[in-house]
N, C-alpha and C positions, 0 to 999 in steps of 0.2 A: 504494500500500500504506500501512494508517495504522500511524504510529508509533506505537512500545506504553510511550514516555515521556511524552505526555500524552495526561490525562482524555477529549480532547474534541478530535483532531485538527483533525474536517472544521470544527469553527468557528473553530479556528487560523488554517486557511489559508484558511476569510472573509474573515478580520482584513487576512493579511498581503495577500492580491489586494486589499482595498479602499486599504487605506494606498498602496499604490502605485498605484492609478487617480486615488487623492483628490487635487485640487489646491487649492494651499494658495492661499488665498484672501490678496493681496498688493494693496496701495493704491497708484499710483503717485502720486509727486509731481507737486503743481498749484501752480502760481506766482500770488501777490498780483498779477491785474490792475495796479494801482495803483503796482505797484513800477516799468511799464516804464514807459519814453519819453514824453513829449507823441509823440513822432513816430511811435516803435510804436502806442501806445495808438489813435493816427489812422487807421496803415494798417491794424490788424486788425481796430478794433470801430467805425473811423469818427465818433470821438467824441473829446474830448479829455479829460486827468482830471477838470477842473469838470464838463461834459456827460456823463461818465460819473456821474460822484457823484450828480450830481440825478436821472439816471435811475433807478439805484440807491434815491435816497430815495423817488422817486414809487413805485416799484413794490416796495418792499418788503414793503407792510403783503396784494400780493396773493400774492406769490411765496416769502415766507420759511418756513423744514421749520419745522413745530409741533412733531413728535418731536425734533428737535434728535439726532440721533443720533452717532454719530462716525464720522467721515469724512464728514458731508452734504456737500453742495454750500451754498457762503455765497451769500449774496444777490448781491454783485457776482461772482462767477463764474458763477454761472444767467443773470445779464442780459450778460455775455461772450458766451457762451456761442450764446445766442441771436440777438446783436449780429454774431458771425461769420458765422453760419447768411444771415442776411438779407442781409450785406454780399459774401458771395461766391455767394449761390447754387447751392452745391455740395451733394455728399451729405453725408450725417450721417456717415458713416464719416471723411471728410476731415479735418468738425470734428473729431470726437474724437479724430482723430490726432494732431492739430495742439493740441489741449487733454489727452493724457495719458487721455481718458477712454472706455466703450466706448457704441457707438452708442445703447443704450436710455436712458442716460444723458442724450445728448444731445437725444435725442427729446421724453422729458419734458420737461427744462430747455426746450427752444423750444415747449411747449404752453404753458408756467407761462406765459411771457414772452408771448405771443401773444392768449392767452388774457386777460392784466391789461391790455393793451396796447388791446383788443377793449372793456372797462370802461368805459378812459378815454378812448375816442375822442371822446364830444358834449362831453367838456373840451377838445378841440383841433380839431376839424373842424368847423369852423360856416360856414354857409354866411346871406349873402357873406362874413363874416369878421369879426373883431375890429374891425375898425377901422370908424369911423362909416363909415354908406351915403354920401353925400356925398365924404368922402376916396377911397372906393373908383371913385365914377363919375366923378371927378377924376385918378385913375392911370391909371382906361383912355382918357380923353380925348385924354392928355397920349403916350401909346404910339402915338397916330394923330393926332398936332397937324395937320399938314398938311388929311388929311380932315375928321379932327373924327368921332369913330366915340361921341355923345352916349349916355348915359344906360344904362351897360355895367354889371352890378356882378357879373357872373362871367364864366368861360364855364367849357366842358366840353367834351369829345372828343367829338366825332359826326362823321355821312356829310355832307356839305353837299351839298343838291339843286337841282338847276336846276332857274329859275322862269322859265314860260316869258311873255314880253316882250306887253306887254298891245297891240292891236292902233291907239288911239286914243295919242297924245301917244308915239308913240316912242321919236322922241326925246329927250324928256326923261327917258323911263324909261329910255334907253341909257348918258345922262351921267349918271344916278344910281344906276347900276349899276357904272360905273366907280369911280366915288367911293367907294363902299360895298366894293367887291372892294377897292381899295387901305386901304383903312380895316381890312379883316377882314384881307388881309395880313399888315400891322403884328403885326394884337393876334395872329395864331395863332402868329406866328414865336415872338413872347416866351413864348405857354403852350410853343409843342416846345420851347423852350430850357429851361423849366422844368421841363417832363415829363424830359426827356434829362437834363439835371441829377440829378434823383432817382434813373432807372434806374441811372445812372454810379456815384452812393454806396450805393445797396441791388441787387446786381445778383438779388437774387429778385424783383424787379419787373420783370425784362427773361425775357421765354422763353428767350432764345437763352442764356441764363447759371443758367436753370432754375426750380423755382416754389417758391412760399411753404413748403408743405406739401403 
């Protein structure tokens, strides 16, 4: 029944049903990266505060709000942000648990980061590598001294195929089959130590700990 003290009831009780469905829109606090630990700073972003900072400065110029609005996310909390996401492998809900923030939030932040990350790769993945060719076919020599596994300047993950053993000189292709297996040995042990290395500090490189994006 509308009441006959005001004007305009039914847009009264608009008002009051909206104010009470509306939720007040509330910022939670986010802590200065930078304020924790060397030791925290290690175990959650896998970096220390120098290695963060320079992260921070490399990717600024791709990942900083133009709007500048209030409440953004700062440049070091976006590459936090992201830095957890890779280092644990978990879902975004986890991150943003764990960072005060809610999943869309964190979603973005790990494209920015991804995405600048994507830019600056032919600045840091070169292949053989920074270092003279000569010093490089000098490291993998020295990883199979014994055999001597000459003239190496990468490798890479693949299926290794059997060759099957030529019918003339056998022998000699038997002992230089052994040679070469103990030589390949050496060098694959040290790339799985290097690969397992990585999977251990970024676990979105490992499936079993879950994927990039």
């Amino acid at each position: 029944m509308a009441c006959p003290f005001y004007e305009n009831p039914v847009d009264l009780g608009a008002q009051l049903v909206r104010r009470a469905l509306r939720r007040e829109r509330t910022f939670r606090d986010r802590c200065n990266p930078f304020e924790l630990s060397e030791q925290s700073l290690y175990e959650r972003y896998r970096f220390s505060g120098e290695g963060l900072q320079y992260n921070c400065q490399l990717l600024e110029p791709y990942i900083s709000n133009v709007m500048h609005r209030n409440h953004a996310l700062t440049v070091p909390q976006t590459v936090c942000i992201a830095l957890r996401f890779f280092a644990t492998g978990t879902f975004m809900y986890s991150v943003g648990d764990a960072e005060n923030l809610g999943k869309n939030i964190v979603c973005r932040a790990i494209h920015k980061v991804a995405e600048a990350l994507t830019e600056l790769v032919d600045a840091f993945v070169v292949f053989p590598g920074h270092l003279p060719t000569q010093c490089i076919k000098e490291g993998f020599y020295d990883i199979a001294a014994m055999s001597g596994f000459p003239n190496v300047i990468g490798a890479i993950d693949c299926i290794h195929i059997a060759i099957r053993a030529p019918s003339e000189n056998e022998f000699a292709y038997s002992a230089e089959e052994v040679r070469f297996n103990v030589a390949h040995s050496r060098a694959r042990s040290n790339v799985e130590r290097a690969i397992g290395l990585l999977k251990g500090r970024w676990k979105c490189l490992d499936v079993s700990g879950g994927r990039l994006l």
